[in-house]
Each structure stands twice: as C-alpha cells, then as structure tokens.
PDB file of N, CA, C and O in Angstrom, chain B, residues numbered from 101:
ATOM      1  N   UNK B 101      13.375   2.249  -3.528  1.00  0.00           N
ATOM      2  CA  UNK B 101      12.426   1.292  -4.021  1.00  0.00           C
ATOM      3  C   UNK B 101      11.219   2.067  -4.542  1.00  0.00           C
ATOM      4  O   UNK B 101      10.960   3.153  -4.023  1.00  0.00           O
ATOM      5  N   UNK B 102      10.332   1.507  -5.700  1.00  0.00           N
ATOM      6  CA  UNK B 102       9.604   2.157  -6.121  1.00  0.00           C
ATOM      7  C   UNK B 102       8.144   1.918  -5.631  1.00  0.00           C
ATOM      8  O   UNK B 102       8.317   0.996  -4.834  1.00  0.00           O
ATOM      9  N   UNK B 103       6.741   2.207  -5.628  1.00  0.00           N
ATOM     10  CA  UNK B 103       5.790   2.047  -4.619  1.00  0.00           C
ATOM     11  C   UNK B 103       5.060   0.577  -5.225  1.00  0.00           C
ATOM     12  O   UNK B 103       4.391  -0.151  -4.492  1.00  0.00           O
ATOM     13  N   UNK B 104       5.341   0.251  -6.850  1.00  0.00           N
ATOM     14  CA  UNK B 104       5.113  -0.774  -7.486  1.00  0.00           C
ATOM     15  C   UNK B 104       5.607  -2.475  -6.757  1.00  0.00           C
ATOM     16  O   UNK B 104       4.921  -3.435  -6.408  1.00  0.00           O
ATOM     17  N   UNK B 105       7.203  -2.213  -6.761  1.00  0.00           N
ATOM     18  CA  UNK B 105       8.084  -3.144  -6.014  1.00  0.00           C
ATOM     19  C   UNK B 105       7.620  -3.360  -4.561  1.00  0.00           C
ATOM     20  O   UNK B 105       7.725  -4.463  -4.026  1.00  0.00           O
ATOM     21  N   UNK B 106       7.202  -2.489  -4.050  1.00  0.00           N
ATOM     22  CA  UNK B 106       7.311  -2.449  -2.514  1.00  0.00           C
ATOM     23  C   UNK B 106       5.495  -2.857  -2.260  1.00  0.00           C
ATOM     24  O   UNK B 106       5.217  -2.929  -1.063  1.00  0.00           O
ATOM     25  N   UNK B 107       4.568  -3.057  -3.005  1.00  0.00           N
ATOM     26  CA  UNK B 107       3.531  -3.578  -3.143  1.00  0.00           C
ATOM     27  C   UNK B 107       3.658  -5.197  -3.256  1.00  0.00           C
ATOM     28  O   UNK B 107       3.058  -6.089  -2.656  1.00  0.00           O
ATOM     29  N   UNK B 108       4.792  -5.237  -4.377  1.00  0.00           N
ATOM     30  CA  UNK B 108       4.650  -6.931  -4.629  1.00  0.00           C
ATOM     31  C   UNK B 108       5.530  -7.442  -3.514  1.00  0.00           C
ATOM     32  O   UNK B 108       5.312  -8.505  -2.931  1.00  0.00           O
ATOM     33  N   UNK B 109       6.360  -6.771  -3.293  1.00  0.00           N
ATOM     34  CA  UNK B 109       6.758  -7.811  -2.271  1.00  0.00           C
ATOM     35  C   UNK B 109       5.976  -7.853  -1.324  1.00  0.00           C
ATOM     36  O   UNK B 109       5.563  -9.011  -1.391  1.00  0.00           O
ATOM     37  N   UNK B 110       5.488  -7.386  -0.488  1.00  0.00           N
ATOM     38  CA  UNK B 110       3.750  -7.329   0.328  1.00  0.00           C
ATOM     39  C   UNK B 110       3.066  -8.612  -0.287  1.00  0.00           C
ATOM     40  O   UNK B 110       3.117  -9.698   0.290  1.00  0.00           O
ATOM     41  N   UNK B 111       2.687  -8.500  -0.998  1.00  0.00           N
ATOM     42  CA  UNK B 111       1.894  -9.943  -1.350  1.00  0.00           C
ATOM     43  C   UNK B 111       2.424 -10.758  -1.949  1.00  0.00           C
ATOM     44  O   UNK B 111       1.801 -11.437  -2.765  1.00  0.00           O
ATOM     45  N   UNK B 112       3.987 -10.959  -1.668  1.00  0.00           N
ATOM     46  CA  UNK B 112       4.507 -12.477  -1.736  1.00  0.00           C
ATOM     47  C   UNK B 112       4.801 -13.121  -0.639  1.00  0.00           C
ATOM     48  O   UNK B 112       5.222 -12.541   0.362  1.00  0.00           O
ATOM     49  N   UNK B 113       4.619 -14.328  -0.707  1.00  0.00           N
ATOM     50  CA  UNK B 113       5.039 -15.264   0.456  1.00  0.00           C
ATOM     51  C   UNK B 113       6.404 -15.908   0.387  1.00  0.00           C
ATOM     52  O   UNK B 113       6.681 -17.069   0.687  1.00  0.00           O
ATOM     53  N   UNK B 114       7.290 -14.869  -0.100  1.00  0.00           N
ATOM     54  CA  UNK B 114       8.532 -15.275  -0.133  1.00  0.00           C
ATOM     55  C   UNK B 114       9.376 -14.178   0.528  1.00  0.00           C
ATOM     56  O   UNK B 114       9.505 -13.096  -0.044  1.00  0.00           O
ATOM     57  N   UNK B 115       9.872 -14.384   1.544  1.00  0.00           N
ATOM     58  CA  UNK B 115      10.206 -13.275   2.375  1.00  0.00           C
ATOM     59  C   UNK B 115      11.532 -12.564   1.450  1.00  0.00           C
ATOM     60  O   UNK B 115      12.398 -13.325   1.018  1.00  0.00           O
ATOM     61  N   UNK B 116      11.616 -11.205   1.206  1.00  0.00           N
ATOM     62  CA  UNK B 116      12.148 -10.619   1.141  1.00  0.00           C
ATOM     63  C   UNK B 116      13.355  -9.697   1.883  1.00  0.00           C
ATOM     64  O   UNK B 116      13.037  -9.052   2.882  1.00  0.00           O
ATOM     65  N   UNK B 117      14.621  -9.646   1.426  1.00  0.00           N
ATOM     66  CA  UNK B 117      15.432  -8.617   2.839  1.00  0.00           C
ATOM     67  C   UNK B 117      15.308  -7.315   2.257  1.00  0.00           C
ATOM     68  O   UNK B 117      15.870  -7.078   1.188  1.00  0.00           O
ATOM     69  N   UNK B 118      14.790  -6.651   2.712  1.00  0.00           N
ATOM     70  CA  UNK B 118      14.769  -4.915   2.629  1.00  0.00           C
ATOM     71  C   UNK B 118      15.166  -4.183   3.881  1.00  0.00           C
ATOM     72  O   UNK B 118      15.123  -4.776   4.958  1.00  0.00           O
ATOM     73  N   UNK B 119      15.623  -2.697   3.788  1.00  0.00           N
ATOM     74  CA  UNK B 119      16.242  -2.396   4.639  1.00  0.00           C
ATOM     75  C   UNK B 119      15.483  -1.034   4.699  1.00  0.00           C
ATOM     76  O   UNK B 119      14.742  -0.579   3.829  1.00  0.00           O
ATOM     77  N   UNK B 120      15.820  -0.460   5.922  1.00  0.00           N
ATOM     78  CA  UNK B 120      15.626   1.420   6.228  1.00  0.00           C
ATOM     79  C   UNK B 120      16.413   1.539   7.006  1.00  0.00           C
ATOM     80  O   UNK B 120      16.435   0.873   8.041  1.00  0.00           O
ATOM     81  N   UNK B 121      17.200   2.364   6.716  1.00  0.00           N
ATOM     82  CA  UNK B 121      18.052   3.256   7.226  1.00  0.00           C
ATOM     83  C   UNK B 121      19.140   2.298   7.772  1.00  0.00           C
ATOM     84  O   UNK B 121      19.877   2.492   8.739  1.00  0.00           O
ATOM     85  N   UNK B 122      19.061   0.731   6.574  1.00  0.00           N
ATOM     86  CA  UNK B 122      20.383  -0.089   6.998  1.00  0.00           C
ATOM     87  C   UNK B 122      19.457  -1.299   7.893  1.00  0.00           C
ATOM     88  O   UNK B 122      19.711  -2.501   7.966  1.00  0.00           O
ATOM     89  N   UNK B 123      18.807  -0.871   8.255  1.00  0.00           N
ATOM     90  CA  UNK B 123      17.789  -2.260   9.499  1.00  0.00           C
ATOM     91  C   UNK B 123      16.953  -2.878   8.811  1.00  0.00           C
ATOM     92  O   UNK B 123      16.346  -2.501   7.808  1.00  0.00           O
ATOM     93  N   UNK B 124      16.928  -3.563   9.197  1.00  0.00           N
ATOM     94  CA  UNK B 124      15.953  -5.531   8.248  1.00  0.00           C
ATOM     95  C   UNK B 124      14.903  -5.123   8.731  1.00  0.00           C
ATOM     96  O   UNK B 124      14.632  -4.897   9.910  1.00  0.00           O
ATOM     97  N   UNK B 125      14.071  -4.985   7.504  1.00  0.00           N
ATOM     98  CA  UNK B 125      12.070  -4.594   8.239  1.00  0.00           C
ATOM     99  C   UNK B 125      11.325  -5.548   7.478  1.00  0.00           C
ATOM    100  O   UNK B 125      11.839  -6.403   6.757  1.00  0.00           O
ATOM    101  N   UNK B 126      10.377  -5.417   7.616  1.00  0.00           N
ATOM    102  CA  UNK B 126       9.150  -5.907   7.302  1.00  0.00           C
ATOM    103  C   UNK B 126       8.285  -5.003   6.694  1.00  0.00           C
ATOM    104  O   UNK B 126       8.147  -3.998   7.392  1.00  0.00           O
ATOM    105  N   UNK B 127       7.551  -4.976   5.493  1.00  0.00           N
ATOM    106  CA  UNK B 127       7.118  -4.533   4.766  1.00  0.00           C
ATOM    107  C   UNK B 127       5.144  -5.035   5.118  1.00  0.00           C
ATOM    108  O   UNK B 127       4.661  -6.106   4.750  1.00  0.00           O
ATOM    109  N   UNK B 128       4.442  -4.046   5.804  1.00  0.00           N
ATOM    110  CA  UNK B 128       3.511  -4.467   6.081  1.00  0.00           C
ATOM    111  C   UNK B 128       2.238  -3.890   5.321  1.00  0.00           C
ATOM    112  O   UNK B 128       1.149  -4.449   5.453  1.00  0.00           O
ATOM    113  N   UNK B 129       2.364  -2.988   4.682  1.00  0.00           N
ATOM    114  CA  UNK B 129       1.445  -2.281   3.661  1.00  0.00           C
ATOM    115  C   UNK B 129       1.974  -1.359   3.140  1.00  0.00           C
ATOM    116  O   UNK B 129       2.709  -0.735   3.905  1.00  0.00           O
ATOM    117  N   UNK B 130       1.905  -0.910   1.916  1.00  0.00           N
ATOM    118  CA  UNK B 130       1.645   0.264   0.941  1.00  0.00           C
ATOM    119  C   UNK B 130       0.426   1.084   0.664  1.00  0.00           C
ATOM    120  O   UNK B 130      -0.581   0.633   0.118  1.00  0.00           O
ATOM    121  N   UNK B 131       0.601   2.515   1.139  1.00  0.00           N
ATOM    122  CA  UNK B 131      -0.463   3.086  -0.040  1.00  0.00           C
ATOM    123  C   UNK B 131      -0.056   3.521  -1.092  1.00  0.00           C
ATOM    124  O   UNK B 131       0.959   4.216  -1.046  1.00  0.00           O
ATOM    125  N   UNK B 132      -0.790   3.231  -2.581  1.00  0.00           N
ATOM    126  CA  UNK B 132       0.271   3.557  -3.379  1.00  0.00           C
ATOM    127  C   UNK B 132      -0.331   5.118  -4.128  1.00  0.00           C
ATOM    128  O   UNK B 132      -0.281   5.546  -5.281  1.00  0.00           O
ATOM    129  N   UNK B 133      -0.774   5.552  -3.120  1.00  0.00           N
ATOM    130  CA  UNK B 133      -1.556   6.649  -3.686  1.00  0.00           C
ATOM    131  C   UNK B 133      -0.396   7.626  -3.007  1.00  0.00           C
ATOM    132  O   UNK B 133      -0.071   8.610  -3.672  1.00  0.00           O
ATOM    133  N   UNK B 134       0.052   7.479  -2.111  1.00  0.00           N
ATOM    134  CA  UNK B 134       0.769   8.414  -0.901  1.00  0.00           C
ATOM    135  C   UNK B 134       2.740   7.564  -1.059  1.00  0.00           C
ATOM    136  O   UNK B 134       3.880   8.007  -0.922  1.00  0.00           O
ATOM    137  N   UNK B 135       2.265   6.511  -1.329  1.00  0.00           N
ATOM    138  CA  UNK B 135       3.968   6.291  -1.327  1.00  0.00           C
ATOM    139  C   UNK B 135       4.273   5.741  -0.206  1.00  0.00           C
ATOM    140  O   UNK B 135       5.183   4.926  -0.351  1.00  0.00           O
ATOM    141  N   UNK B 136       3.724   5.885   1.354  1.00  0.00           N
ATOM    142  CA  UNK B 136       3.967   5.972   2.276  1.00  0.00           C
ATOM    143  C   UNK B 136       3.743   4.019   2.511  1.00  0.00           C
ATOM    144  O   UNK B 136       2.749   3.364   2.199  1.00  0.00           O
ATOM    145  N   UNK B 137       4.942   3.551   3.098  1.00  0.00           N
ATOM    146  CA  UNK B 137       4.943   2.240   3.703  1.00  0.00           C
ATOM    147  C   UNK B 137       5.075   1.916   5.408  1.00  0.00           C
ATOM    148  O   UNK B 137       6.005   2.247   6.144  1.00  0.00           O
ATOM    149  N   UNK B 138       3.582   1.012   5.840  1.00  0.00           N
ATOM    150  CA  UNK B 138       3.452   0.802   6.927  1.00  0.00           C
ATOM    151  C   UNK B 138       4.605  -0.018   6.850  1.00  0.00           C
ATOM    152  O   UNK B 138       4.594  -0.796   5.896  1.00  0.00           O
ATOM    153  N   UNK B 139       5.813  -0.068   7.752  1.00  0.00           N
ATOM    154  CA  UNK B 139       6.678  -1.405   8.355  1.00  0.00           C
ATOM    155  C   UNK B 139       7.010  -2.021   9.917  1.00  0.00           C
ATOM    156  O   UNK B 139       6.594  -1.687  11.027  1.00  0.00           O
ATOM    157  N   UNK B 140       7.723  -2.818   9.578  1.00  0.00           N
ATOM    158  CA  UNK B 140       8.211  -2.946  11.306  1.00  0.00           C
ATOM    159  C   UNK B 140       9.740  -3.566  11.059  1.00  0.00           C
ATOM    160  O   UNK B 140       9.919  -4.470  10.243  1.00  0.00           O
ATOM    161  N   UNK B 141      10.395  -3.216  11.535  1.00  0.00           N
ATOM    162  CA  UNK B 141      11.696  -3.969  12.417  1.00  0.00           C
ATOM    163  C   UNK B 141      11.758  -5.495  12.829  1.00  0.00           C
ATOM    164  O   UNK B 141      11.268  -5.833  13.906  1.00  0.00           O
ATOM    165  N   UNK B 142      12.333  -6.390  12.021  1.00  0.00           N
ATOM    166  CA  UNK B 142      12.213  -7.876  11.764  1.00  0.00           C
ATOM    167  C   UNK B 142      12.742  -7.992  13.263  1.00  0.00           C
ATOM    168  O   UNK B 142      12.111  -8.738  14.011  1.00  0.00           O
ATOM    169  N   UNK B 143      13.681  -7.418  13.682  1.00  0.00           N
ATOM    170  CA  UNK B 143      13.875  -8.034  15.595  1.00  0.00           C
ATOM    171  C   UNK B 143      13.006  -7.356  16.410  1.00  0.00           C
ATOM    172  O   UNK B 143      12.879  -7.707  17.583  1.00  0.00           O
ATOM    173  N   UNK B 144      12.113  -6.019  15.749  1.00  0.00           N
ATOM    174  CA  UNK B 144      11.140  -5.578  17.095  1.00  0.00           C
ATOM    175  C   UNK B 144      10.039  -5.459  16.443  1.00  0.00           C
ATOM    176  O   UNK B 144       9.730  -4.301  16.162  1.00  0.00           O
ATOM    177  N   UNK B 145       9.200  -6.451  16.041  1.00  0.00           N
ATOM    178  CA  UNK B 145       7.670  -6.441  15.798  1.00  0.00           C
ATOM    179  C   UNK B 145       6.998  -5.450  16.214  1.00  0.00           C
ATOM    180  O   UNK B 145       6.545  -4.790  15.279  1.00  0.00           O
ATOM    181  N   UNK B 146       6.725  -5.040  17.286  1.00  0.00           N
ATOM    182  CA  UNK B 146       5.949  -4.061  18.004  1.00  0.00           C
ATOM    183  C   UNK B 146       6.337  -2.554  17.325  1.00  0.00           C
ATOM    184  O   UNK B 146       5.467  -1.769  16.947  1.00  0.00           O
ATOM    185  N   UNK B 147       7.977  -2.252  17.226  1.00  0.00           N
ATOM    186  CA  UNK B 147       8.371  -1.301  16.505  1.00  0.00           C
ATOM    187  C   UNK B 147       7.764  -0.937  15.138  1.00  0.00           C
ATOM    188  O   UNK B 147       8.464  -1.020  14.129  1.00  0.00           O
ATOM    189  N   UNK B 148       6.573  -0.565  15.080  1.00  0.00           N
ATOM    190  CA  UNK B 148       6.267   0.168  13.913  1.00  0.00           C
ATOM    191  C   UNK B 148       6.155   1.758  13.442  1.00  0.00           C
ATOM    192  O   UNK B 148       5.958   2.703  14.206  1.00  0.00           O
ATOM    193  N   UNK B 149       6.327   1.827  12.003  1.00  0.00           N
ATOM    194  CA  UNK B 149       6.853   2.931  11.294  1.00  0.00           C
ATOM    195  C   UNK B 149       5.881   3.149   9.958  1.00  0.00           C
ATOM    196  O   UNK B 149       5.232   2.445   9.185  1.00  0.00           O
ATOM    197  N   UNK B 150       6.125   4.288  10.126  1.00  0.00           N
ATOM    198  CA  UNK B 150       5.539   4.743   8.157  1.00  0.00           C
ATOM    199  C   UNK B 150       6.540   5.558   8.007  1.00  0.00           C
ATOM    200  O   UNK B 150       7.167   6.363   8.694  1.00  0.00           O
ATOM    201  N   UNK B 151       6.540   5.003   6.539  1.00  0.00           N
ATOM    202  CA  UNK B 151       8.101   5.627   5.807  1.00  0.00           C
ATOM    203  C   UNK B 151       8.115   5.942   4.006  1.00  0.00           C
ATOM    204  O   UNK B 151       7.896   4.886   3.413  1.00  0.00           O
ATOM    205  N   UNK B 152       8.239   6.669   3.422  1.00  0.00           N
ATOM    206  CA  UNK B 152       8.146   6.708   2.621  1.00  0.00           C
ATOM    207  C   UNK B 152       9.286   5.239   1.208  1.00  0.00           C
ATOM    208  O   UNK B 152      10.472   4.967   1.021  1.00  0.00           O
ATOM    209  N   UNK B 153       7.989   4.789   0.648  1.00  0.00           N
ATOM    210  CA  UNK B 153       8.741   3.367  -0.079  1.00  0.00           C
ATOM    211  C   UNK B 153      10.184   3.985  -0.812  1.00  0.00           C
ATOM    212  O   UNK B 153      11.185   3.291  -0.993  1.00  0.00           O
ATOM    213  N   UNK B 154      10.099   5.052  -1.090  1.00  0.00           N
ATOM    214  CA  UNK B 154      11.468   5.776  -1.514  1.00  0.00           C
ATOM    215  C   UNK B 154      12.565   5.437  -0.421  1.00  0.00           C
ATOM    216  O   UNK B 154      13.658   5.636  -0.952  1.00  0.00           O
ATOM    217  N   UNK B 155      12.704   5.062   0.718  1.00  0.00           N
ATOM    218  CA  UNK B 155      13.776   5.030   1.605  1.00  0.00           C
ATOM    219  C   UNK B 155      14.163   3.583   1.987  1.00  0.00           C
ATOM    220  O   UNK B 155      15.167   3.202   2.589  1.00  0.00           O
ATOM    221  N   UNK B 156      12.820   2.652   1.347  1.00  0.00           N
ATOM    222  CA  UNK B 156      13.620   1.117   1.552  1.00  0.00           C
ATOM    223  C   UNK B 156      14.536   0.823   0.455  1.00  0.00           C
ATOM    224  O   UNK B 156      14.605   1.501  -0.570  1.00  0.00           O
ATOM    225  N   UNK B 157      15.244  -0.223   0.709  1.00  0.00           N
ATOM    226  CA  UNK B 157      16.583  -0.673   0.003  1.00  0.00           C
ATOM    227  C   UNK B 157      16.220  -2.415   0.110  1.00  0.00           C
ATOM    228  O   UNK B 157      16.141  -3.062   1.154  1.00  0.00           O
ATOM    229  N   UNK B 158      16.011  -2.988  -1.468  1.00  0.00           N
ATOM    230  CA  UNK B 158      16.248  -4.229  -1.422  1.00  0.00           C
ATOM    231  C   UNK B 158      17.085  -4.570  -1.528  1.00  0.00           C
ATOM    232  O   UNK B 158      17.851  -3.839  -2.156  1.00  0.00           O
ATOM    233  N   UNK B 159      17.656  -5.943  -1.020  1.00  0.00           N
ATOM    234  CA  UNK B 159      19.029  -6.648  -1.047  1.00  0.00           C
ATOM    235  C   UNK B 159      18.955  -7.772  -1.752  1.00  0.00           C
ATOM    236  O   UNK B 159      19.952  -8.481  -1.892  1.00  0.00           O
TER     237      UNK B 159
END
C-alpha cells in the first residue's frame, strides 16, 4: 500500500479490510513523511504496532 492510500483510508468512515502479515488491523495513523503506520489488530485493540504502510495489503 502506498502512504497516500493508507492516509485516506484513516479518514474515512467506511471501514476498510487491510491486512499485515495476513491479520485484519486497523489503520490508526500515518506519517507520511516516514511511511511508518501506527495500527492495531481488529481482535486485539490494545495490540499496537508501527509498521511500515509498504507492508499493509488492502482487500
């Protein structure tokens, strides 16, 4: 995914399925200076990650 895509879906209110490493996350911020995406794990909220937007996968 590119850091453009992975911004808008962030500020839509239409939930999106994206994946890392195959697992359903949540897309909770972008910097789009760094690439790097705050997420979490749609079954473990608490589970949060930074990941580069290069490694999510929309479906």
């Amino acid at each position: 995914m590119d850091r453009r895509r992975a911004k808008a879906i962030t500020a839509s209110s239409v939930m999106t399925h994206v994946t890392y490493k195959g697992i359903p996350i949540y897309i909770e911020n972008v910097d789009e200076e760094t690439g790097i995406a705050d997420i979490h794990l749609i079954n473990q909220p608490s589970n949060r990650l930074k990941v580069p937007v290069t490694s999510l996968v929309e479906h």
